[in-house]
C-alpha positions as CSV (number, residue, x, y, z in Angstrom):
1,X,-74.0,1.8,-31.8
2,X,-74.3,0.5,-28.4
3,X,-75.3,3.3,-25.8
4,X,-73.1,2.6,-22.9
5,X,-70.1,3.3,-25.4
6,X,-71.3,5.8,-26.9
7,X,-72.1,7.6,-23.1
8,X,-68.9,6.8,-21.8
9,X,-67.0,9.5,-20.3
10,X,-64.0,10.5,-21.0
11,X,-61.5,10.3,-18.1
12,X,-58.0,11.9,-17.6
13,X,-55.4,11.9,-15.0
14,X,-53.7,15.0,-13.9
15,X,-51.6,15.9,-11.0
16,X,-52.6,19.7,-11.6
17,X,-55.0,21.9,-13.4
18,X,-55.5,25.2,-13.8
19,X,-58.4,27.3,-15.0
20,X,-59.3,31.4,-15.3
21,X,-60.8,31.6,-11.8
22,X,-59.0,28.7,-10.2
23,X,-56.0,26.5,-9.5
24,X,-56.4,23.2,-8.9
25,X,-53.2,20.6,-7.0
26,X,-53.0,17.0,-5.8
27,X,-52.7,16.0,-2.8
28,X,-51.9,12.9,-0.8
29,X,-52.5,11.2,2.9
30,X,-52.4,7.7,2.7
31,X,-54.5,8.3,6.1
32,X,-57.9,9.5,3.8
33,X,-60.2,7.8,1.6
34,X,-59.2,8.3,-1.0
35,X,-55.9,9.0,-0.3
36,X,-55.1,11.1,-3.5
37,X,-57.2,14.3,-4.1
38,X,-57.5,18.2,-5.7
39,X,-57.2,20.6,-3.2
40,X,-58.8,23.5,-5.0
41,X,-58.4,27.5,-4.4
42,X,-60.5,29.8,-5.6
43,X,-59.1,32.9,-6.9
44,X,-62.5,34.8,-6.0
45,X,-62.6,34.5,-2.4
46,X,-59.0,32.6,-1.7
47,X,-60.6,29.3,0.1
48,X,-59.3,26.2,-0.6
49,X,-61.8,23.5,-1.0
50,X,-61.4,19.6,-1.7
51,X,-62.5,17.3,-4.7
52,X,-62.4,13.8,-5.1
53,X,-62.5,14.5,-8.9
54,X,-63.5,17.2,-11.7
55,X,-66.2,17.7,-13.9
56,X,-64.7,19.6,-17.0
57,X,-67.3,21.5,-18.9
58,X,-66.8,19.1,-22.0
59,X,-68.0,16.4,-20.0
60,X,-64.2,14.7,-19.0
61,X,-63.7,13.9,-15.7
62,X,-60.3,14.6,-14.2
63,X,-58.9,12.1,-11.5
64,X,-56.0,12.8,-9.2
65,X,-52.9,11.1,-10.8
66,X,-52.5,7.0,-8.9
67,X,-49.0,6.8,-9.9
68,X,-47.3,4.4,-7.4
69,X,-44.6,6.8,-7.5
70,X,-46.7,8.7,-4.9
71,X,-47.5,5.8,-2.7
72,X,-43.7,4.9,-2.7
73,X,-42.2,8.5,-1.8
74,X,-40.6,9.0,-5.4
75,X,-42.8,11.8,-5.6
76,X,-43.7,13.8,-2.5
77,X,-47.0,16.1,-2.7
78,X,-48.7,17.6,0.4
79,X,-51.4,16.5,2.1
80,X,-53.0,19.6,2.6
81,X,-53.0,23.7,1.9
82,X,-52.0,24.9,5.3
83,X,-52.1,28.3,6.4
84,X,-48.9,30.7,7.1
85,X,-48.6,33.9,9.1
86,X,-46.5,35.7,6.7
87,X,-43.7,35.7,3.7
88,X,-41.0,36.1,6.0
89,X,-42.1,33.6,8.8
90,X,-42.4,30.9,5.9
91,X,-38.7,31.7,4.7
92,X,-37.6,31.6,8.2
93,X,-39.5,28.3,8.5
94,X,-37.7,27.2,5.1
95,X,-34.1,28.4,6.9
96,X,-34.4,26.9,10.5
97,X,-35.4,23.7,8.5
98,X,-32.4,23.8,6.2
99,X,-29.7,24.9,9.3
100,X,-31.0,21.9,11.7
101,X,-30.2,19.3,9.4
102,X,-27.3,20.4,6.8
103,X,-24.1,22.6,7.3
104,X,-23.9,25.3,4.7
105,X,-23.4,29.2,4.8
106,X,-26.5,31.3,6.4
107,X,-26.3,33.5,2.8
108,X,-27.1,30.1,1.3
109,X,-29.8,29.2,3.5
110,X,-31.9,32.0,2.8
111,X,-30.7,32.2,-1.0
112,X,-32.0,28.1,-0.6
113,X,-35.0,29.1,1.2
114,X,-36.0,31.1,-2.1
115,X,-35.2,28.7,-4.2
116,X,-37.2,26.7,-2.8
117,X,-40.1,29.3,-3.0
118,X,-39.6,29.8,-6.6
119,X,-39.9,26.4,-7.5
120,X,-43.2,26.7,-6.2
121,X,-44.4,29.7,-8.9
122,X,-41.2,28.0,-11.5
123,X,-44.2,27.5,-14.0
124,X,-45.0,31.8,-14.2
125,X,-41.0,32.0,-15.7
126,X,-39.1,31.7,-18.9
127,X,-36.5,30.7,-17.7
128,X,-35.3,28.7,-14.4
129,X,-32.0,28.2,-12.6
130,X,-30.7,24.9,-11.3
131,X,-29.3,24.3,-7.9
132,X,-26.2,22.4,-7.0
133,X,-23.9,21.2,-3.9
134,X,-20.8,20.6,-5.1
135,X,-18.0,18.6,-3.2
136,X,-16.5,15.8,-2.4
137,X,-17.1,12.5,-0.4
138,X,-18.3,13.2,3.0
139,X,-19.3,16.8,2.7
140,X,-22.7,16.7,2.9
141,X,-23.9,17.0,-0.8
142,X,-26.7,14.0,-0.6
143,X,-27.8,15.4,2.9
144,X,-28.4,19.1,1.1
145,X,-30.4,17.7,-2.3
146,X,-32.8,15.5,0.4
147,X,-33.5,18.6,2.4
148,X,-33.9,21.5,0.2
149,X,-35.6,18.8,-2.5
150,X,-38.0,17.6,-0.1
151,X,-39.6,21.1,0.4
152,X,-39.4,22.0,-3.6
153,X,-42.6,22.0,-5.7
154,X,-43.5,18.1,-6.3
155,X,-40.2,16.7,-6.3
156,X,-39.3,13.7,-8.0
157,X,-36.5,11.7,-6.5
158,X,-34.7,10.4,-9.1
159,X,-32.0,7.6,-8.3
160,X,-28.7,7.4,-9.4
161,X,-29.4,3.5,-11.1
162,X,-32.3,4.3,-13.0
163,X,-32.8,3.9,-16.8
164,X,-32.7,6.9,-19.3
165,X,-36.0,5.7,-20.4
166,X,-38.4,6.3,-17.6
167,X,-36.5,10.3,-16.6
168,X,-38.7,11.6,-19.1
169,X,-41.7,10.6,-18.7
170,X,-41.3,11.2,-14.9
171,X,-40.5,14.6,-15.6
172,X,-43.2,15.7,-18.4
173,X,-45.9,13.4,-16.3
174,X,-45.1,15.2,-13.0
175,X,-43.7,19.1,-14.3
176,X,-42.3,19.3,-11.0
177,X,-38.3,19.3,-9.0
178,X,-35.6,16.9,-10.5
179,X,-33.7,16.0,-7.4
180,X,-30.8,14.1,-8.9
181,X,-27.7,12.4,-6.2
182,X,-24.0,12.2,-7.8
183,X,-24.5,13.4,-11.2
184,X,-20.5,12.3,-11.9
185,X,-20.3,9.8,-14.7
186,X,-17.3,8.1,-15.0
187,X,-18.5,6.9,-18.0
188,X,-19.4,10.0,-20.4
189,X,-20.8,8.1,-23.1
190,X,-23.3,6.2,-21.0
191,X,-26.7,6.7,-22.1
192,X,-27.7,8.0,-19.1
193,X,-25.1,10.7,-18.9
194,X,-26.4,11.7,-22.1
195,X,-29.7,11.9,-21.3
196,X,-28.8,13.7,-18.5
197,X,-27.0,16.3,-20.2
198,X,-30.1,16.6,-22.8
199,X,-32.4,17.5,-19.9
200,X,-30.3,20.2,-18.2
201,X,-29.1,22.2,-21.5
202,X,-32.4,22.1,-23.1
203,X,-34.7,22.4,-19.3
204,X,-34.4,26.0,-18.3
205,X,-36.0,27.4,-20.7
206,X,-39.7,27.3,-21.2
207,X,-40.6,25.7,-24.4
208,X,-37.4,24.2,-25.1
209,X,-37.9,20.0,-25.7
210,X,-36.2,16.9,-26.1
211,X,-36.7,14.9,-28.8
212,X,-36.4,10.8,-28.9
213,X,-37.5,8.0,-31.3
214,X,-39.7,5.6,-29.3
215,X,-41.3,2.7,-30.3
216,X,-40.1,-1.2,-31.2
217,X,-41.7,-1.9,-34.1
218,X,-43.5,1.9,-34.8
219,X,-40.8,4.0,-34.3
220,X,-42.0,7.2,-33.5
221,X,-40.4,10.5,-32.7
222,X,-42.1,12.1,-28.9
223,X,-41.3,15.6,-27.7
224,X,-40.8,15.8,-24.1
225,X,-41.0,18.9,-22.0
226,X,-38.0,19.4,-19.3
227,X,-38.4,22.7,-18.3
228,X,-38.7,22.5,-14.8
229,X,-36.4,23.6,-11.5
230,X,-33.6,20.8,-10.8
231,X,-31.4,19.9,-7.7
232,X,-28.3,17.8,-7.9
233,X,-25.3,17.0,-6.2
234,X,-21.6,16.6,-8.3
235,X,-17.9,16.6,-7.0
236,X,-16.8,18.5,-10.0
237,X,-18.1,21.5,-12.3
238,X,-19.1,21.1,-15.8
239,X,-16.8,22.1,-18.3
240,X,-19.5,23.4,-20.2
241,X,-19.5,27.2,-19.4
242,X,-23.3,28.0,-20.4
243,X,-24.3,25.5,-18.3
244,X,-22.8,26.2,-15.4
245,X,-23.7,29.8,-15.7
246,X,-27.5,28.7,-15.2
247,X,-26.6,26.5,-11.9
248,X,-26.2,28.6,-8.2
249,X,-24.2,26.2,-6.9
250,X,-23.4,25.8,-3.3
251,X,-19.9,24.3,-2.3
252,X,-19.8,21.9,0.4
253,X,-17.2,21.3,3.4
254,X,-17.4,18.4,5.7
255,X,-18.8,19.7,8.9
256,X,-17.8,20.6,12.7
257,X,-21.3,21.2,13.8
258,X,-22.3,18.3,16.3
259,X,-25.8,19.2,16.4
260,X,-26.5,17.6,13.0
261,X,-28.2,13.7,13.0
262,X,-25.8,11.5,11.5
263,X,-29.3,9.7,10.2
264,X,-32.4,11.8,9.1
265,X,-35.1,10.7,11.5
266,X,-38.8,10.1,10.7
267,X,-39.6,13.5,12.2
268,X,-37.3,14.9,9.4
269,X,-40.0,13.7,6.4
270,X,-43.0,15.0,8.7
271,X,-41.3,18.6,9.6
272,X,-41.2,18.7,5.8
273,X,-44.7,17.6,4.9
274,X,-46.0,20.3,7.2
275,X,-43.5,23.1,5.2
276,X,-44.6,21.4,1.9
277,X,-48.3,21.9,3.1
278,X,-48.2,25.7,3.5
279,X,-46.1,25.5,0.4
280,X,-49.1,24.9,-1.3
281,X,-51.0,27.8,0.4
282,X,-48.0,30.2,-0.8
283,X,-48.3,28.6,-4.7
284,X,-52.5,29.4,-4.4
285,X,-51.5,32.8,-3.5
286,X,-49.0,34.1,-5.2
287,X,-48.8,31.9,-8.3
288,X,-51.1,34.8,-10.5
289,X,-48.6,37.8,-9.0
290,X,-45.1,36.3,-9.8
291,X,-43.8,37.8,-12.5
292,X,-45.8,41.1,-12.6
293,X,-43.0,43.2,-11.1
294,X,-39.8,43.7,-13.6
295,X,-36.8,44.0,-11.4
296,X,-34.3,43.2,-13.6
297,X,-33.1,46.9,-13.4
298,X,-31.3,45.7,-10.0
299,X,-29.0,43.3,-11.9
300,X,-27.5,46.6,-14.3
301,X,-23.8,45.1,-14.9
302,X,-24.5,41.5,-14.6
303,X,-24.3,40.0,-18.3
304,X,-27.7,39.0,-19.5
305,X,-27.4,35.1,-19.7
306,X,-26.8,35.6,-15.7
307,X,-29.6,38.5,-15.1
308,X,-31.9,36.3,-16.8
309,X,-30.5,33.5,-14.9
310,X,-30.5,35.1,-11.3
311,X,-33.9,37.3,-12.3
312,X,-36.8,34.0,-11.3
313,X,-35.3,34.2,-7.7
314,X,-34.9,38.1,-7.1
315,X,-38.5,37.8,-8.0
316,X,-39.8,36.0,-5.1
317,X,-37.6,38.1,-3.2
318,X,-39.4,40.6,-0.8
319,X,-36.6,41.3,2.4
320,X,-34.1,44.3,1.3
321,X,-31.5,42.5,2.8
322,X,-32.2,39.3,1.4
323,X,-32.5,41.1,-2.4
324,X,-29.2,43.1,-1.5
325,X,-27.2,39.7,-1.0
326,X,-28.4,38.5,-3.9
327,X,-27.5,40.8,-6.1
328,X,-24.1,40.7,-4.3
329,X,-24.0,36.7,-5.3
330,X,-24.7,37.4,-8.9
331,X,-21.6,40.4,-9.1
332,X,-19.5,37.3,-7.4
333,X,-20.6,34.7,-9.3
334,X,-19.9,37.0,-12.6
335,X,-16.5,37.1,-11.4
336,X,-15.9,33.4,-11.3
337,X,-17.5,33.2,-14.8
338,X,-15.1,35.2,-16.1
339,X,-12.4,33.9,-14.6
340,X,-13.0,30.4,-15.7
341,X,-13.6,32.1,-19.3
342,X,-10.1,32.9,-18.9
343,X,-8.6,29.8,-18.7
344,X,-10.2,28.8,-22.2
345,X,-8.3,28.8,-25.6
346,X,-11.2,32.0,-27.1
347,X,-9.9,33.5,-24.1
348,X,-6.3,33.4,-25.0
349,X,-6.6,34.3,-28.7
350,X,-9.0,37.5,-27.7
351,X,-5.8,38.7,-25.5
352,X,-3.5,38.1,-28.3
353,X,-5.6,40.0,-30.5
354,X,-6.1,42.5,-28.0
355,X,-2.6,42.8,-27.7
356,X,-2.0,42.9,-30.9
357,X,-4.4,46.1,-31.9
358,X,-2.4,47.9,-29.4
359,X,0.3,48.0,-31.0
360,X,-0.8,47.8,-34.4
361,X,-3.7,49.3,-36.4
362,X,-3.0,46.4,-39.1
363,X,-3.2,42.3,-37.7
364,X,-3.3,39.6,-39.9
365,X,-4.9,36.1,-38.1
366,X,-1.5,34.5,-38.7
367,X,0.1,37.2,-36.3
368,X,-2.5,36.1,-33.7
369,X,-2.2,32.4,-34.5
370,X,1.6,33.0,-33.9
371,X,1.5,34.9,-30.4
372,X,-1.2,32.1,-29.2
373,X,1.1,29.5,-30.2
374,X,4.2,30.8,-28.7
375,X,2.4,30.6,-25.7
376,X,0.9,27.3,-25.8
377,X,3.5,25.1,-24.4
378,X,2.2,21.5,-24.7
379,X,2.8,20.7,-28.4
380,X,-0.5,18.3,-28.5
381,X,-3.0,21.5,-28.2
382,X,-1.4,23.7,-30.2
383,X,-4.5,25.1,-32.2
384,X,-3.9,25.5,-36.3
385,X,-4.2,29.0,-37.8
386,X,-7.7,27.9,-39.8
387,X,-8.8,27.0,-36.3
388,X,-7.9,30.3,-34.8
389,X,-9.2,32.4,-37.9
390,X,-13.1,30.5,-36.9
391,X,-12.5,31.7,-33.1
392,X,-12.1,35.1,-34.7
393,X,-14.7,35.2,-36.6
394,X,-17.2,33.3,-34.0
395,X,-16.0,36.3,-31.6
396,X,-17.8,38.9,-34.6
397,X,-14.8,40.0,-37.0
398,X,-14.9,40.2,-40.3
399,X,-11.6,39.3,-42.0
400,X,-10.3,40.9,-45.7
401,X,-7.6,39.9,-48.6
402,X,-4.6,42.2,-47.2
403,X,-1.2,42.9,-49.5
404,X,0.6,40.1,-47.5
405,X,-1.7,37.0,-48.8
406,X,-3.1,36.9,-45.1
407,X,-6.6,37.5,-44.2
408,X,-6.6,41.3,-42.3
409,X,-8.8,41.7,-38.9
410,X,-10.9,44.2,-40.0
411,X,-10.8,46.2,-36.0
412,X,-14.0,46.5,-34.4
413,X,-14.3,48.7,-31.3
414,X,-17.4,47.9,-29.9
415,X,-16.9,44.2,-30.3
416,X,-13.3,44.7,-28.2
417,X,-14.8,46.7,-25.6
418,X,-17.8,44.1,-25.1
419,X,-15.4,41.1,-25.4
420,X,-12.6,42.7,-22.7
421,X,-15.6,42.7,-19.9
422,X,-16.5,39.1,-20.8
423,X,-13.2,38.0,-20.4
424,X,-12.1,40.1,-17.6
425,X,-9.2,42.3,-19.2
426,X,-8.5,44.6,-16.8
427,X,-7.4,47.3,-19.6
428,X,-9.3,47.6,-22.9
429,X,-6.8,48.2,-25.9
430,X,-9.1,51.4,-26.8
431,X,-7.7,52.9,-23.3
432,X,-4.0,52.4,-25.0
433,X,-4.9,53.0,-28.8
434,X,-7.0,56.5,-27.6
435,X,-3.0,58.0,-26.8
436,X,-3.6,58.4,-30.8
437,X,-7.4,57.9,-31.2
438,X,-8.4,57.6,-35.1
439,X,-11.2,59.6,-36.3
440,X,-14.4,59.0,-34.9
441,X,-12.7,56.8,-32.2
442,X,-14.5,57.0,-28.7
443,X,-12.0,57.9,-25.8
444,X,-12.2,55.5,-22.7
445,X,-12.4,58.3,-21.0
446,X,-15.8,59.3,-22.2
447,X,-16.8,55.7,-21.3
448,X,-18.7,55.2,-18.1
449,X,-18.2,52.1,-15.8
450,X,-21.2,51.0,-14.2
451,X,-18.9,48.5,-12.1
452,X,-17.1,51.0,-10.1
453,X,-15.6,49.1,-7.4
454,X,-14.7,52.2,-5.3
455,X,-18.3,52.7,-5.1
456,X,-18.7,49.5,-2.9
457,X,-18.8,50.5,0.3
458,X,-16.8,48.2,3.5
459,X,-19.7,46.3,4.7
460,X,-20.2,44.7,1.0
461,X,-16.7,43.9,0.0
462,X,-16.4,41.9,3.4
463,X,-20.0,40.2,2.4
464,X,-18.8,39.6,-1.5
465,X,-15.8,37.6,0.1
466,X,-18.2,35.7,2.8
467,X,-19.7,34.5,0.0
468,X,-17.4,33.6,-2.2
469,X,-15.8,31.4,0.3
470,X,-18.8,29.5,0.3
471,X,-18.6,28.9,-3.2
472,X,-20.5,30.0,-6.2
């Protein structure tokens, strides 16, 4: 075998590594030689130290990655690891730098500011939320995604003409921010709108993949990893309802301020280079401790898809006032959930079955299907009785064989009481049916609400509605 190739070294390209003892990021200054590099940071004394490349102890040598996505500002790194003064200065720094160049509610600057700071530790979390102005032409939305994405963990600028082919491979290559413009689709059966939806259902959650069939002669199926933080812009919401409970979205109004460029200047991508910079510092730092401290005990009453939604940001939380807000946001945006889950056919044949058990301790599925459809005016949507009996069942009833040839409800407390909170009813049918409580019935008395409202003092009731002027 010839010697040089059986010497030669094995060589891989990486934009990050990670060991026990270290963390390892690229950089890039097209003013160095060479203009991509590791900055590296030592856990044991916390100094960050440059390398052109890395010996592994195998023998392979990692080299930063040359994409020419980096040279052409696709994908934005820092140049350095810069220090900062303190958690609070750098969130302030994140703030000032959102309010002087887009128009959006201060609660939402500082809830952006953390965003932004979790997408720097997104890879410690299970789970990850999505970020989204919403609004029409003219409001703002493209200005918002350039600012906050230009300060997120390595953020890949994905335009709105680009093929369904390369999204993937950006994102697995890169593991960083998607920072998607006008995700509206006219077209819903485009391929890219599909892809599109494939990466947002299935990328916040760790572990979760996509799988395609590659290949033109080979076909081959390739998992690709999406999990990663992701910042768009639409003028509508989806009409998916667990999607749009794991986006904090952030409504947008066309502006008064005067103070705002009409252009971003060149000063715009500097100022965020230098935040990116001490980004970097904050990711060495902190990176190792996120995730260490549980406080999903201050999101009691917020359903769990939403707690586990929300819980990444309260994590990198650290102001009182700051956590308190948030955990205002989440009770608000609870409250839209469930009012948009009340809109929805389920939530229409739960309140006909509810309904019906308090009046009757016997309901058949056709007695719901008939109270749903008597109040169904438009003749083309009128769900069929098999269709209601699945609803029924998907909502955790078990049906029986009754006298009448119709299939019984078979009642189920628990599963009322858990399914009037989801959908808002402001009066469980076990507050009615306890008047003449069956054995081993729980009284609604003996219940405890955790979501007293009287509770809220003045000064959060006036906040809650700040907020939810500025959209959830």
């Amino acid at each position: 075998m010839n010697e040089g190739v059986k010497n030669k070294q094995r060589i891989i390209q990486k934009s990050a590594y990670q060991t026990v003892d270290a963390i390892y990021e690229e950089v890039f200054d097209p003013f160095l030689v060479p203009e991509k590099q590791f900055i590296g940071y030592l856990l044991s004394d916390g100094k960050p130290s440059t390398y052109e490349s890395l010996e592994l102890e195998d023998g392979t040598k990692l080299i930063p990655n040359p994409s020419s996505l980096i040279d052409n500002g696709v994908v934005l790194l820092p140049s350095q690891a810069v220090e900062y003064t303190s958690e609070l200065e750098l969130i302030n720094d994140i703030t000032t730098f959102i309010h002087k160049y887009v128009d959006v509610h201060p609660f939402y600057e500082k809830l952006t500011a953390h965003y932004v700071l979790m997408s720097w530790v997104y890879d410690r979390c299970s789970v990850v939320p999505y970020l989204r102005s919403l609004g029409d032409y003219g409001t703002g939305k493209t200005r918002f995604i350039q600012t906050v994405g230009s300060l997120c963990y390595r953020p890949i600028f994905i335009a709105g003409a680009v093929t369904p082919s390369p999204i993937f491979r950006m994102i697995e290559e890169f593991q960083g921010t998607m920072v998607f413009n006008e995700m509206d689709f006219d077209d819903k059966e485009s391929d890219l709108y599909s892809v599109l939806v494939k990466i947002l259902n299935n990328g916040y959650e760790k572990g979760m993949v996509v799988l395609r069939v590659e290949g033109d002669k080979t076909r081959e199926v390739k998992a690709y990893k999406t999990f990663s933080p992701k910042v768009f812009s639409t003028r509508k919401r989806f009409k998916d309802q667990a999607l749009e409970s794991r986006i904090i979205t952030v409504l947008m109004k066309q502006t008064t301020r005067k103070d705002l460029p009409v252009m971003l200047p060149e000063s715009f991508w500097q100022e965020a280079e230098s935040l990116r910079n001490k980004l970097l510092m904050y990711r060495f730092r902190n990176l190792r401790r996120i995730a260490t401290e549980d406080k999903s005990s201050k999101l009691i009453g917020i359903e769990p898809r939403l707690r586990q939604t929300l819980l990444p940001l309260l994590e990198v939380v650290e102001d009182p006032k700051v956590e308190e807000s948030l955990i205002n946001y989440a009770k608000e945006f609870q409250g839209q959930l469930i009012t948009d889950r009340g809109s929805e056919l389920e939530a229409l044949v739960f309140t006909k079955l509810a309904d019906l058990f308090r009046q009757n301790h016997k309901v058949t599925v056709k007695d719901v299907a008939r109270a749903v459809i008597l109040d169904l005016e438009d003749e083309k949507f009128k769900p069929s009785s098999q269709k209601i009996g699945r609803i029924i069942r998907d909502f955790g009833f078990r049906t029986r064989r009754s006298t009448g040839g119709y299939p019984e409800i078979v009642r189920n407390d628990d599963q009322i009481k858990y399914l009037s909170e989801r959908y808002g009813l402001e009066t469980s049918p076990l507050s009615l049916s306890s008047l003449n409580p069956q054995p081993g019935q729980i009284n609604q008395s003996d219940v405890s609400d955790d979501s007293d409202a009287s509770s809220q003092s003045k000064s959060d009731q006036e906040l809650a509605m700040e907020f939810s002027e500025g959209g959830v």
